[in-house]
NUKE-311577 format. One line per field, with one value per residue (C-alpha): x, y, z; residue in one letter. Coordinates in nm, 4 decimals, padded with zeros to 6 digits. Layout:
! NUKE-311577
x <- c(X  ...)
y <- c(Y  ...)
z <- c(Z  ...)
res <- c(A  ...)
***
This chain:
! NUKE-311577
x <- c(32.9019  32.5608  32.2349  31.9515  31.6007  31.4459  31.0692  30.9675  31.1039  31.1019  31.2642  31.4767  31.7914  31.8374  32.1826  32.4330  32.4473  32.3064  32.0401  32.0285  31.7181  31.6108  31.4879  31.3791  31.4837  31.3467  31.5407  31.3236  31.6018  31.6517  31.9547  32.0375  32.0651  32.2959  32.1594  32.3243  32.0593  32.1921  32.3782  32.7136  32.6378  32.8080  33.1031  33.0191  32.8937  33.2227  33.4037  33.1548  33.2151  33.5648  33.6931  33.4759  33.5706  33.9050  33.8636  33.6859  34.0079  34.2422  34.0018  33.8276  33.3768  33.1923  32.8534  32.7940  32.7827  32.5330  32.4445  32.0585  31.8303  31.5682  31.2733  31.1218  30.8015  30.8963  30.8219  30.4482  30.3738  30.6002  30.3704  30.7467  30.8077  31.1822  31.1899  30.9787  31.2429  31.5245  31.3706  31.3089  31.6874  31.8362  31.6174  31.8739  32.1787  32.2314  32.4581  32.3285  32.4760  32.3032  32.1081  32.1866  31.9143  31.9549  32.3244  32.4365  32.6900  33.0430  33.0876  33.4503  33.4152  33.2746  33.4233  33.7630  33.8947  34.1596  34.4999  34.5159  34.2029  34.2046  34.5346  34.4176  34.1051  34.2871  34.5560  34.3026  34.1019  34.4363  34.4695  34.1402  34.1654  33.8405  33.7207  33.4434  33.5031  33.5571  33.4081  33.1394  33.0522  33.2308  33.0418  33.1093  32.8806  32.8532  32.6762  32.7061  32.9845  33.2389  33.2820  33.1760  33.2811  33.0337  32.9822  33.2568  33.1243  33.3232  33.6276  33.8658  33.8325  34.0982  33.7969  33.5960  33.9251  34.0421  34.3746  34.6161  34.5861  34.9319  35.0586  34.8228  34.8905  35.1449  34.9743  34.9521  34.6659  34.6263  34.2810  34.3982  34.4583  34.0862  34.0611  33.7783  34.0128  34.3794  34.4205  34.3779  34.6142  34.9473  35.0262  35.0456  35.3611  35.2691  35.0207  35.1363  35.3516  35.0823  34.8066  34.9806  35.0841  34.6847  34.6343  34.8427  34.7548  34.5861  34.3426  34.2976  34.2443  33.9861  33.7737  33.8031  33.6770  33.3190  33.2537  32.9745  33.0729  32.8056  32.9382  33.2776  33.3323  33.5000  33.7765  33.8215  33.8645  33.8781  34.2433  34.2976  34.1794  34.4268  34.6900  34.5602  34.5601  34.8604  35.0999  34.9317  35.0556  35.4326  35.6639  35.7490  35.3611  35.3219  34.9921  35.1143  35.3889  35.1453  34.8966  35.2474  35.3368  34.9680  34.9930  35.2960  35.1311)
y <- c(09.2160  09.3008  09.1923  09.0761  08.8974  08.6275  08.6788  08.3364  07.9645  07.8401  07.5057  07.2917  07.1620  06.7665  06.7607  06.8044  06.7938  07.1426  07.0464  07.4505  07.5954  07.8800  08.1570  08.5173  08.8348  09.1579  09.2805  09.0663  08.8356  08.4752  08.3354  07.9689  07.9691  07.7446  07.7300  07.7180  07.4822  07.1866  06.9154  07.0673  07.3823  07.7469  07.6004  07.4977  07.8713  07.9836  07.7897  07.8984  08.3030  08.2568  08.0126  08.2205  08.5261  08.3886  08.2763  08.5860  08.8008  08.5694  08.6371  08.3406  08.3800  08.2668  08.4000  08.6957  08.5973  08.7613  08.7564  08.6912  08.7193  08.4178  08.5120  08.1745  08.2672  08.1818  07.8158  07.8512  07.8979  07.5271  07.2062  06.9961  06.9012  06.8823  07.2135  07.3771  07.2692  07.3642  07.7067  07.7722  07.5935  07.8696  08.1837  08.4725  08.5277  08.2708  08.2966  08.2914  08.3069  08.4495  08.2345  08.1696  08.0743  07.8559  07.7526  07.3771  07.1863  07.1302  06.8545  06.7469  06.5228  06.8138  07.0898  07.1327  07.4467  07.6639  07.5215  07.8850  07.8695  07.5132  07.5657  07.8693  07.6661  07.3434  07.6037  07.7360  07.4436  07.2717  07.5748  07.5602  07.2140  07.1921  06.8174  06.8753  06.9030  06.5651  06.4472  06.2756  06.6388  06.9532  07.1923  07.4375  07.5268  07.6945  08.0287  08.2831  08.1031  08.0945  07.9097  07.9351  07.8509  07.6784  07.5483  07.5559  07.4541  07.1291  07.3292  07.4268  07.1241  07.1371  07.3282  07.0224  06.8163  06.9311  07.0016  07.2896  07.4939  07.6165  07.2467  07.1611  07.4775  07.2645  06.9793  06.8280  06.7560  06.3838  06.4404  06.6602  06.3556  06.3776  06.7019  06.6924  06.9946  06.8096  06.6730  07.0458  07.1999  07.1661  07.5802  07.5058  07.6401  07.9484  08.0840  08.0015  08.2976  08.5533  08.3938  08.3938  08.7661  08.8319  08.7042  08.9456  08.9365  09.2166  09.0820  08.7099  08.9599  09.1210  08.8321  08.6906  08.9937  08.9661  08.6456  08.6540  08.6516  08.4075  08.1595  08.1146  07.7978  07.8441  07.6180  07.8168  08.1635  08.4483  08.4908  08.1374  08.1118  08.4391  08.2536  07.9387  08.0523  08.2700  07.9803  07.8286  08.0673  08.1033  07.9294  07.7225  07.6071  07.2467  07.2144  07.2905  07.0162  06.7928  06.9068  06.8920  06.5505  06.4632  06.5532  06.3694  06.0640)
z <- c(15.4209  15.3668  15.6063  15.5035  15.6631  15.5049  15.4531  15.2928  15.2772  14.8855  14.8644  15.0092  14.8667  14.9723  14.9190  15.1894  15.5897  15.6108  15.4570  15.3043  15.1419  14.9047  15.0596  14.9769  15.1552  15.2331  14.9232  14.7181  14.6242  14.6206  14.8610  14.8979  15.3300  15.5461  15.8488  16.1510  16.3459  16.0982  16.2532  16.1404  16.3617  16.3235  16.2361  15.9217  15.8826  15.9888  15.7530  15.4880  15.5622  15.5577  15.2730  15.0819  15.1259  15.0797  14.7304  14.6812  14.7847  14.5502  14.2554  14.2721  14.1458  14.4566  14.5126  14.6987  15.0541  15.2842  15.6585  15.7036  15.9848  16.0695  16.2471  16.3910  16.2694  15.9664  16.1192  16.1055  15.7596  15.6901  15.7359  15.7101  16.0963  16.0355  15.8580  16.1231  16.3982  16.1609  16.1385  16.5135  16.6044  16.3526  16.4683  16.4049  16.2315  15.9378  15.6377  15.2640  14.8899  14.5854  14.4383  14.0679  13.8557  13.5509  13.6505  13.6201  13.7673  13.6354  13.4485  13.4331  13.0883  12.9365  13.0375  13.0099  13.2710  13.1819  13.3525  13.4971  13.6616  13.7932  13.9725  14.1406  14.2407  14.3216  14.5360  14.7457  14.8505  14.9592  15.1773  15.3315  15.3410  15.1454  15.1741  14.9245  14.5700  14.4341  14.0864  14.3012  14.4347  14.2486  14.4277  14.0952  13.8900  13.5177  13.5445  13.2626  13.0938  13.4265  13.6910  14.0521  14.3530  14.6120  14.9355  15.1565  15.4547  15.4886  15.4528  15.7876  15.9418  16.1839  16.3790  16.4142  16.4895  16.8277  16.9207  16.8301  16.5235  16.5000  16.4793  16.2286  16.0389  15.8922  15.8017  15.4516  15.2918  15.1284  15.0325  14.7776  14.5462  14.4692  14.3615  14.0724  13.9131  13.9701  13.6541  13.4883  13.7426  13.5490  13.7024  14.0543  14.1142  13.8671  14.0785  14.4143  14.5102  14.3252  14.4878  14.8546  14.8046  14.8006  15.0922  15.3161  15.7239  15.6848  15.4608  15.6894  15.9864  15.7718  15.6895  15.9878  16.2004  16.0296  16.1890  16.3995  16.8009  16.8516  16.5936  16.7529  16.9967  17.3267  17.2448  16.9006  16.9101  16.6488  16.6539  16.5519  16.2465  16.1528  16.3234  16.0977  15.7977  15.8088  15.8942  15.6423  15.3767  15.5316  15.3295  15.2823  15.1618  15.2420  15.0845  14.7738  14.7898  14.8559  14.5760  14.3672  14.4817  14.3831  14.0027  13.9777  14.0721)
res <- c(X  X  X  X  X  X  X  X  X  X  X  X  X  X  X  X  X  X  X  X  X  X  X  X  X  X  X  X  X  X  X  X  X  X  X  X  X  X  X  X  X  X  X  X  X  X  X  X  X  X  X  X  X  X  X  X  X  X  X  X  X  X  X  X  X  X  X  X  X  X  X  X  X  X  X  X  X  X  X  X  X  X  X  X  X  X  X  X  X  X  X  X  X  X  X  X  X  X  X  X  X  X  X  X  X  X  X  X  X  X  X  X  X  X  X  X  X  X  X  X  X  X  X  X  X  X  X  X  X  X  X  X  X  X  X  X  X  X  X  X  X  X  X  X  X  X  X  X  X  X  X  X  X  X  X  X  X  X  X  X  X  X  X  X  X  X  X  X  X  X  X  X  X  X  X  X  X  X  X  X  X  X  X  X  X  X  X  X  X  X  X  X  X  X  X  X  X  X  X  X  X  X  X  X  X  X  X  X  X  X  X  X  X  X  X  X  X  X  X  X  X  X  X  X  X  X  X  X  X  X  X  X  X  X  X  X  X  X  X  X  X  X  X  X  X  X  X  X  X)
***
């Protein structure tokens, strides 16, 4: 993944516990920042990095993802108290996406995804146990004519929950019910094996190696995720069951 250093503070974006911002870099382009001085912490960071990068590697459009530096200088030139002490709490190694100017957010009355495409969707976020894209809050958005994938910082949970990854590996996930994208996912159990063959261990231990040391918790280390999300994908794949189960209702 590529670094970059953000050299001025745009916008905020109100929406969301990170409370993320638009920034630009040193390669003069414009990156929506999470930063990891937000009440959610490097977690939600860590989550963002990986489910990403994870729907990037089963063919999935998600932004480009970027590491980028803070400098907490970058404070001074903010009158905002609360963004000057979001700045200085985050001085250092952050995580951004492209920006994508002039894209709007799915609307699922008027757009109608391809079955295809919204069981691929609706099979990954059951994986990463994605809490976040309900019709309230997609987090997709129309950009050139396809779809993207944002925002995945709620995703992973089980890091936030305590207790042993391995046995939650095999949880089920309920919430999948309120999938924004359910009601178009009528090839769930078309894309599941091609999907899952993607994501080989080699690839997890990939993505999961370009976390940050400094993001990790003590009580979560690197090798659980892989662990994680490997169970995850060994069959038999309860999430998609449960995604299955869902439809039928």
């Amino acid at each position: 993944m590529r670094t970059v250093a953000a050299t001025r503070y745009v916008t905020p974006l109100r929406e969301g516990g990170s409370l993320p911002a638009i920034v630009e870099a040193d390669d003069e382009g414009l990156y929506v920042i999470k930063f990891r001085g937000a009440g959610q912490g490097p977690r939600a960071l860590v989550a963002e990095l990986v489910a990403g990068e994870v729907a990037r590697a089963v063919g999935l459009d998600v932004p480009e993802i970027v590491f980028i530096t803070l400098d907490r200088e970058l404070a001074r030139s903010e009158p905002d108290p609360e963004i000057q002490d979001l700045i200085r709490a985050s001085a250092g190694v952050n995580i951004a996406l492209d920006y994508m100017p002039g894209s709007v957010a799915f609307d699922p009355v008027a757009e109608q995804p391809d079955a295809e495409l919204a069981s691929a969707i609706v099979w990954f976020d059951a994986l990463v146990v994605n809490l976040d894209r309900s019709p309230r809050n997609t987090n997709l958005l129309m950009w050139h004519g396809k779809l993207r994938l944002i925002d995945h910082g709620a995703a992973l949970y089980v890091h936030h929950a305590g207790g042993d990854f391995a046995a939650r590996a095999k949880e089920a996930f309920p919430k999948i019910k309120d999938h924004v994208l359910l009601p178009f996912a009528s090839r769930l159990a078309e894309v599941d094996a091609r999907l899952a063959a993607r994501l080989t261990p080699n690839v997890i231990e990939g993505i999961v190696a370009s976390i940050p040391e400094d993001w990790i918790a003590q009580d979560a280390g690197r090798e659980t995720y892989s662990r994680y999300l490997n169970a995850r994908l060994a069959p038999p794949r309860v999430f998609v069951e449960e995604a299955l189960r869902a439809r039928a209702v």
